[in-house]
NUVEX-15044 format. One record per residue (C-alpha): x, y, z. Coordinates in pm, 1 decimal. Layout:
N
         c1         c2         c3
          X          Y          Z
...
***
This chain:
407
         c1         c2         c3
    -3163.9      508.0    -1365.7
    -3001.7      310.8    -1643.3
    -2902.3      -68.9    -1770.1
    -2657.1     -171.6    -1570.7
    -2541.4     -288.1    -1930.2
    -2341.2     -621.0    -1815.1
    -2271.9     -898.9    -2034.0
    -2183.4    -1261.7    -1985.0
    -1869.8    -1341.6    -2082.2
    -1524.3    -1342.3    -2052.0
    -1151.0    -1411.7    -2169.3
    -1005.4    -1578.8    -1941.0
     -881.2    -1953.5    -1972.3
     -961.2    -2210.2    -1774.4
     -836.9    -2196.1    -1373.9
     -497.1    -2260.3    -1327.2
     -388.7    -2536.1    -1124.6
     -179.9    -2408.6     -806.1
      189.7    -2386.9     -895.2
      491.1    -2408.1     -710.9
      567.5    -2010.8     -751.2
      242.5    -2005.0     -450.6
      518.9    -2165.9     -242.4
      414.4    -2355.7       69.8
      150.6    -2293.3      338.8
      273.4    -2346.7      731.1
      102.0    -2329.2     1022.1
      118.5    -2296.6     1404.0
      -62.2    -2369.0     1696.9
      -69.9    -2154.1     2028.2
      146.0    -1867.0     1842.7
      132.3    -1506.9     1821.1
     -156.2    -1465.2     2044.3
     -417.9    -1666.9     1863.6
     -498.6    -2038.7     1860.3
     -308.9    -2097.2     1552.3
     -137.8    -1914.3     1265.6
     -128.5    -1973.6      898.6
      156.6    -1819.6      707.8
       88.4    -1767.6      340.7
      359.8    -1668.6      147.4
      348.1    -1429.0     -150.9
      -40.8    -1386.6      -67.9
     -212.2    -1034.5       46.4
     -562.3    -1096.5      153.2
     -853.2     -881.9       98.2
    -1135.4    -1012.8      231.8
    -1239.3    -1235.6      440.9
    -1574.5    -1478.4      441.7
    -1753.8    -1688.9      650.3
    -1853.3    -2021.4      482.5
    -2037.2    -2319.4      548.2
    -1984.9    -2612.0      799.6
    -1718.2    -2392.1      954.1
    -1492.3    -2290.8      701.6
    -1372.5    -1888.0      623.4
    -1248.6    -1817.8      294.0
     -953.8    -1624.2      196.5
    -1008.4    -1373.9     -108.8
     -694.6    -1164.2     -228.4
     -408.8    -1187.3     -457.6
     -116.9    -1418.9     -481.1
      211.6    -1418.8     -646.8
      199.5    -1002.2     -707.8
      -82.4    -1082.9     -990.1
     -306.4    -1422.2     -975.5
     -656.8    -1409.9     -830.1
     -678.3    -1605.7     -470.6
     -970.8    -1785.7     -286.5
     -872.5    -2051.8        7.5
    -1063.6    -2213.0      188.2
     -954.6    -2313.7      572.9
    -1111.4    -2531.8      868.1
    -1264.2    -2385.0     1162.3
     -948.2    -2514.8     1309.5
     -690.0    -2329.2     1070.8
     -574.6    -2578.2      833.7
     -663.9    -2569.1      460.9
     -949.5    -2730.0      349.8
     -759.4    -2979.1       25.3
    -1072.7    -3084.6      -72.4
    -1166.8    -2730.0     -227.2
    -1018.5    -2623.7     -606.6
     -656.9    -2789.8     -611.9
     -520.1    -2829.6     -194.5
     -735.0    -2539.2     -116.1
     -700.9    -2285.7     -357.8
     -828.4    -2183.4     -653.2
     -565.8    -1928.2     -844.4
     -685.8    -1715.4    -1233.7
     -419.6    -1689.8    -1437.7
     -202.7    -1387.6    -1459.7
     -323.2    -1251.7    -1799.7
     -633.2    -1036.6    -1732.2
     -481.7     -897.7    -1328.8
     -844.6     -993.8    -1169.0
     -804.3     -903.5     -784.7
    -1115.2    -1038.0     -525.6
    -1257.5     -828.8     -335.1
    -1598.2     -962.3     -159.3
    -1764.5    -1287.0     -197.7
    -2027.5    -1492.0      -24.5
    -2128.3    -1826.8       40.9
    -2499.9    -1961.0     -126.3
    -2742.4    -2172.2       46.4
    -2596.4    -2472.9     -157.9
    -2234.1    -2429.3     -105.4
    -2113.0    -2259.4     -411.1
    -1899.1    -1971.3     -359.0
    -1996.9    -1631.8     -596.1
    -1667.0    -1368.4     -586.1
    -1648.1    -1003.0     -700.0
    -1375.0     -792.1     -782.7
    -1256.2     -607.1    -1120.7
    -1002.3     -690.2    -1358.3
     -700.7     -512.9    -1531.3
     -548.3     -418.2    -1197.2
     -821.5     -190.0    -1088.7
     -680.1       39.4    -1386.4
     -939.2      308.2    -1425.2
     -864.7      510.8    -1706.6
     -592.2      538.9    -1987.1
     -606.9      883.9    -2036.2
     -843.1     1228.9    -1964.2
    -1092.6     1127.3    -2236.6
    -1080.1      752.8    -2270.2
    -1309.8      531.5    -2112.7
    -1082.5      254.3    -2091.3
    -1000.2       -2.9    -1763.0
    -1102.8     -239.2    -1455.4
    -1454.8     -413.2    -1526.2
    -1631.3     -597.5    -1284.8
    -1614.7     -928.9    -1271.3
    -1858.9    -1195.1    -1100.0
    -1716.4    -1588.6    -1061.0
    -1906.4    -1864.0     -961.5
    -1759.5    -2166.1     -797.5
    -1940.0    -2475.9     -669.9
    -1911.7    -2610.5     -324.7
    -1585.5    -2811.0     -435.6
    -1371.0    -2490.6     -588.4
    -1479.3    -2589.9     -946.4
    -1586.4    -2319.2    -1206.8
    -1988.5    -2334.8    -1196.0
    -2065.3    -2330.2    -1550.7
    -2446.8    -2273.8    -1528.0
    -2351.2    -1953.6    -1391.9
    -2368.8    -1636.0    -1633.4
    -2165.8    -1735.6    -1916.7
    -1914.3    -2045.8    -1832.5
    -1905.0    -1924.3    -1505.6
    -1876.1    -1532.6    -1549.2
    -2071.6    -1256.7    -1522.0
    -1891.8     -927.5    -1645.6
    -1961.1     -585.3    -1742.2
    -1896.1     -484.7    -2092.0
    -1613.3     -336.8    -2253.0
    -1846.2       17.9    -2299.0
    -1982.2       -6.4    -1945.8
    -1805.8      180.1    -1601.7
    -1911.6      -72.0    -1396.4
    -1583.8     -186.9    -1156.1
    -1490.2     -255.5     -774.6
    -1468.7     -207.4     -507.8
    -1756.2     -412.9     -444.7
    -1953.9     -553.9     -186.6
    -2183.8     -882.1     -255.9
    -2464.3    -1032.7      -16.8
    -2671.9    -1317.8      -81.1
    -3043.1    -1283.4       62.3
    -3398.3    -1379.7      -26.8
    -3287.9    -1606.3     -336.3
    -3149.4    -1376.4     -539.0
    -2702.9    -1240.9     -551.0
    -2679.0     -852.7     -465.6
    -2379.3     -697.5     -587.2
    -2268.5     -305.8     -463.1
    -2037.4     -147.8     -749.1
    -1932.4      161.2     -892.4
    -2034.2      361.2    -1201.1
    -1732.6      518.7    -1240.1
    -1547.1      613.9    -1587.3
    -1258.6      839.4    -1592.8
    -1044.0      925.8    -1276.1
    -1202.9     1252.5    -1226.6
    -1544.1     1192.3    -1304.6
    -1785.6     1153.9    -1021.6
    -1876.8      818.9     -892.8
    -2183.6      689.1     -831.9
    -2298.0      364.2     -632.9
    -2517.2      128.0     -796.8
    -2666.9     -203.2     -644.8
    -2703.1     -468.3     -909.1
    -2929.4     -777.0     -858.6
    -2907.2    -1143.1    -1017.9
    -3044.7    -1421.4    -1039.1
    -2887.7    -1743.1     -864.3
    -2768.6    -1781.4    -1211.1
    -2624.5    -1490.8    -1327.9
    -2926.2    -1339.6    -1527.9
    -2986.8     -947.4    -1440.3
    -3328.9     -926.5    -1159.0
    -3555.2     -716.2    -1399.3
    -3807.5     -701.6    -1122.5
    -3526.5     -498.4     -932.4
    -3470.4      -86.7    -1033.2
    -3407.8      -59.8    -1367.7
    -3332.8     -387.9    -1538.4
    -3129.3     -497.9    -1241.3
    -3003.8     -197.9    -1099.8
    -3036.9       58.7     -863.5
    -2877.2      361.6     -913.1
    -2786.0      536.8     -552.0
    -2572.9      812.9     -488.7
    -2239.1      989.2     -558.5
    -1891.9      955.0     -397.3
    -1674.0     1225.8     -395.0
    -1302.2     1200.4     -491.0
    -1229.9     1239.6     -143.1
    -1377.8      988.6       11.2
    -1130.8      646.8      -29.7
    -1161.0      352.4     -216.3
    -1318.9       72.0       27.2
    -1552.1     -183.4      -45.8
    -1950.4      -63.6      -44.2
    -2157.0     -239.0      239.3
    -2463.8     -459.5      181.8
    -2673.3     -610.3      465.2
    -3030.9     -737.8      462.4
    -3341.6     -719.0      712.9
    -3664.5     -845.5      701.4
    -3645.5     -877.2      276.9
    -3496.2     -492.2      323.0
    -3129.8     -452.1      169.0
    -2919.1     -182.6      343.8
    -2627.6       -6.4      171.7
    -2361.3      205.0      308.1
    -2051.1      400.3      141.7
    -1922.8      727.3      174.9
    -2168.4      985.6       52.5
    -2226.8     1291.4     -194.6
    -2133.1     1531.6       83.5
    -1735.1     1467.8      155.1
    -1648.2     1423.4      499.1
    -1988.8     1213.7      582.3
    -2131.9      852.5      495.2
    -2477.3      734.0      395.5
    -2694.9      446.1      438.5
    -2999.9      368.3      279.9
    -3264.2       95.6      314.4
    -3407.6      -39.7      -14.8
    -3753.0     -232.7      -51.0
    -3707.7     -569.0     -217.2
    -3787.0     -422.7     -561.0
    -3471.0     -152.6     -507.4
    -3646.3      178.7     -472.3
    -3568.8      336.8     -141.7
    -3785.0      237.7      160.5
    -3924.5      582.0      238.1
    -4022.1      464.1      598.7
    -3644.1      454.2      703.8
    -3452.8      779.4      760.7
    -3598.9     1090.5      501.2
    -3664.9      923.6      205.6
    -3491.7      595.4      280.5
    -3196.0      732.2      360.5
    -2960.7      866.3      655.7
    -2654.7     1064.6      677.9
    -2375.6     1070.6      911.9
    -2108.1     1359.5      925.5
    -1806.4     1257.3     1093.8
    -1599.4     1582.7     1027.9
    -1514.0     1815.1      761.6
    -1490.2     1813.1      374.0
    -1117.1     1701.3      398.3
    -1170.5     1409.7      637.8
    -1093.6     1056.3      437.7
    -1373.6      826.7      557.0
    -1345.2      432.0      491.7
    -1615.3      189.9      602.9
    -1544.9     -161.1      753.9
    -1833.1     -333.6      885.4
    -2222.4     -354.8      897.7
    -2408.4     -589.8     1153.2
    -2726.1     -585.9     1340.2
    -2661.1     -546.6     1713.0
    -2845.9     -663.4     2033.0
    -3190.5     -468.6     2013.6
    -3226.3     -443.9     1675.5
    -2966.1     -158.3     1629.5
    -2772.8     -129.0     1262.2
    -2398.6      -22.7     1314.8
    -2188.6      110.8     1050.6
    -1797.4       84.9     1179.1
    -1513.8      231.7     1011.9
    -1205.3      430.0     1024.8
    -1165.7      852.9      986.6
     -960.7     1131.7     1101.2
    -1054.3     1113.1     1431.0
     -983.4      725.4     1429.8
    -1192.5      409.0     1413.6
    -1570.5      449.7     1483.2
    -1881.3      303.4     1531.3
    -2256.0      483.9     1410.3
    -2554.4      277.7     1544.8
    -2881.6      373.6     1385.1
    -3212.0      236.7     1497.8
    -3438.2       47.5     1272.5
    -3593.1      331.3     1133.0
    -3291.5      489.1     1004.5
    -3286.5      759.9     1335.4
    -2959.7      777.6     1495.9
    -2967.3      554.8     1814.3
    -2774.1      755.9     2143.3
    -2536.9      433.9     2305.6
    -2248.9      645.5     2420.4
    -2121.7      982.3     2606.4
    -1999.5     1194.2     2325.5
    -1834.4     1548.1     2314.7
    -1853.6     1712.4     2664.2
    -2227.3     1805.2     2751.5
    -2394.9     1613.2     2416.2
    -2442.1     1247.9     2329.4
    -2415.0     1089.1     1967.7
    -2501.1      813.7     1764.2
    -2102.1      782.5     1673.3
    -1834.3      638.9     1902.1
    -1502.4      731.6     1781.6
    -1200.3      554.6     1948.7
     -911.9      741.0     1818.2
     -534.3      543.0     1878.2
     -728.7      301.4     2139.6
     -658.3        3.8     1883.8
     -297.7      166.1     1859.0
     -377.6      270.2     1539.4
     -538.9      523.3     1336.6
     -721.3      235.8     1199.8
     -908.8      -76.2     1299.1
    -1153.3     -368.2     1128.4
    -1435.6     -475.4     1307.7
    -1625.8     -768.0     1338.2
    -1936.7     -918.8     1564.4
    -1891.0    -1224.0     1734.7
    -2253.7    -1257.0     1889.8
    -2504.0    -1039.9     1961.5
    -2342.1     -877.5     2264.5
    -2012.5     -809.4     2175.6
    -1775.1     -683.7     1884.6
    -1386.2     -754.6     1843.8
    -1185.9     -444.3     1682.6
     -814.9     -509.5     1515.4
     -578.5     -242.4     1449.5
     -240.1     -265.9     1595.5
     -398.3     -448.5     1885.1
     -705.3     -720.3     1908.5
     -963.6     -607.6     2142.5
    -1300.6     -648.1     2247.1
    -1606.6     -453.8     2286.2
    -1885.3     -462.0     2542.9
    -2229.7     -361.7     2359.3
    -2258.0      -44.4     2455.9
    -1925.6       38.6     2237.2
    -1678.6       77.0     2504.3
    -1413.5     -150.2     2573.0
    -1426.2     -443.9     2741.4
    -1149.3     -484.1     3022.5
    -1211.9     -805.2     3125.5
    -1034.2     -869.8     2801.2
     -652.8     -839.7     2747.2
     -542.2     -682.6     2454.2
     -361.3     -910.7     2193.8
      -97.5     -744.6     2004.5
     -139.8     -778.0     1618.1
      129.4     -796.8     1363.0
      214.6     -436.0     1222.0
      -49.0     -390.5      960.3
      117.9     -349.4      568.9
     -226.6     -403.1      429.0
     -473.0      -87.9      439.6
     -651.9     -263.1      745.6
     -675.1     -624.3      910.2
     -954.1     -880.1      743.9
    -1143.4    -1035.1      959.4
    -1465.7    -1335.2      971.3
    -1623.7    -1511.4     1211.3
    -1664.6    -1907.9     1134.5
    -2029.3    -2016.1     1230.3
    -1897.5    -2194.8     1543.3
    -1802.9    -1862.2     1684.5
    -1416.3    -1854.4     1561.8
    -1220.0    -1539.3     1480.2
     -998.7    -1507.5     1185.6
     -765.6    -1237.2     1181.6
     -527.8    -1166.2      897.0
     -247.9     -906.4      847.8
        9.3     -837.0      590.1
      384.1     -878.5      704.8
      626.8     -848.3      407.1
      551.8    -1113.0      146.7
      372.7    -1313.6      396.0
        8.4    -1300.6      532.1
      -20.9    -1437.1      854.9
     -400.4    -1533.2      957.7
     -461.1    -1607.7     1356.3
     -768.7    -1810.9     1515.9
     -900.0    -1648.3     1807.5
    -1182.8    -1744.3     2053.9
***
């Protein structure tokens, strides 16, 4: 293992206020399926999070280059009382792009993405490009200062460190997934990083803060690592050194690998052969105790379900004569993709080109009519789940990203 070698600062200027070029928000009720609709123009989202007292934020890009988190109501509307109307916009200069973030016990609002456009390298031998980048906001959309450095945490200029990241906040302490990753064709390798509520590197975690996991073949696509926690355990899922097949590990609080789950703390899942692109959605803890992993592959959207110790848990009839731990739902959704996300313990909604709902046992549920989505531009639909049971859907039509309420 090594340093995760991050430093605390940054060049960026103070937030921008929100411009005209954002152009102006409209919204809907009873439209397109949903309970509402908000139409955001010159905005692609990339994430969506739950928040407190019922709000979901909005993380993503707007304006082809300015970093985006909005905050909305429960009931659709954007919550004005957050940054400047709702939104909190970077400037242009340094191409920052969100894409996780979660919500702290005390309101403020931690983001992760990387900066320069993603850029990875600027030629075969230079380690040049993207960093990640950490932002702390407080409960009203303002830069949180006593976070890292003004605000920032982000990796060095000598460090591979970058997105796509995944971020969970559990047990008092920010857990970030990210990449060690320094030219385009050198291997990548999955590292979880923990902080303080403050910014400062967890030295009681790996190796002064990290965890180094495994690598990710150049195969396997670019989608955001996923971080859950159980009990004080952290679980972490991406694709895995093997193409074609996806990993997930537990981790004991202090980040070495909780040998009691899986062999060695870990389990893998093959889902087809070394050619097959594998992207992972979701993570949630199901009825029972169950951890599913959901995602999309050759063979279409899919669902794993692993019992608590890491074995794989048999829910559903698989190829003819065998059972499996993987559900795989080919164009059901309409499309060879779909995002998934749990509404309670007993049931799961899936979006692809369609909206539908699933009983938990993994099949559909046809007491439930299908709601036809807007044709997805974006590589999948984001969805979250406000805390008084609320689903946010959003999709990618043109310049516009349309987000529909859904009970």
């Amino acid at each position: 293992m090594k340093s995760m070698r991050l430093t605390l600062a940054i060049g960026v200027a103070a937030l921008s206020g929100v411009g005209a070029a954002f152009g102006a928000v409209s919204s809907s009720s009873a439209s397109d399926g949903g309970v509402s609709v908000l139409r955001l123009p010159a905005v692609q989202v990339t994430k969506l999070v739950s928040g407190r007292d019922r709000t979901v934020l909005a993380l993503g890009v707007a304006n082809g280059s300015q970093a985006l988190v909005l905050r909305m109501h429960s009931d659709g509307s954007v919550d004005t009382s957050f940054g400047s109307g709702g939104r909190v916009l970077l400037p242009r200069a340094k191409g920052i792009g969100w894409t996780d973030g979660a919500v702290l016990p005390d309101g403020r609002v931690l983001v992760a993405g990387t900066d320069h456009y993603g850029l990875i390298d600027a030629g075969p031998t230079t380690a040049t490009g993207s960093h990640l980048v950490l932002l702390m906001l407080d409960a009203k959309g303002h830069v949180s200062s006593a976070f890292g450095r003004n605000g920032y945490v982000i990796s060095g200029q000598t460090s591979c460190l970058r997105g796509p990241t995944g971020v969970l906040v559990s047990g008092g302490r920010i857990l970030v997934a990210a990449l060690d990753w320094c030219r385009y064709q050198d291997p990548r390798t999955l590292e979880v990083l923990a902080f303080t509520p403050e910014g400062a590197p967890l030295d009681s975690f790996g190796t002064h803060g990290a965890a180094r996991l495994w690598s990710i073949p150049l195969t396997a696509l670019d989608r955001t690592p996923l971080l859950s926690a159980e009990a004080g355990r952290i679980l972490v899922a991406s694709p895995a050194a093997t193409a074609g097949s996806f990993s997930l590990t537990r981790l004991r609080p202090d980040g070495t690998p909780d040998t009691a789950f899986g062999r060695g703390g870990t389990t893998t899942t093959v889902l087809g052969p070394s050619t097959t692109g594998i992207q992972l959605d979701g993570m949630f803890e199901t009825r029972g105790g169950q951890v599913s992993t959901t995602g999309c592959a050759q063979q279409g959207p899919f669902i794993a379900r692993f019992n608590r110790n890491g074995a794989p848990y048999t829910f559903l009839m698989g190829t003819p004569g065998g059972l499996t731990n993987v559900e795989s739902y080919g164009g059901a959704f309409g499309s060879y993709c779909a995002s998934f996300a749990q509404l309670t313990k007993s049931d799961v909604a899936a979006a692809g080109a369609v909206l539908a709902y699933l009983l938990p046992s993994g099949l559909l549920d046809s007491r439930r009519a299908f709601v036809r989505l807007p044709k997805m531009q974006a590589p999948s639909h984001a969805l979250a789940v406000s805390t008084d049971g609320v689903l946010f859907v959003s999709s990618k039509i043109g310049d516009w990203t349309i987000i529909g309420r859904y009970r």
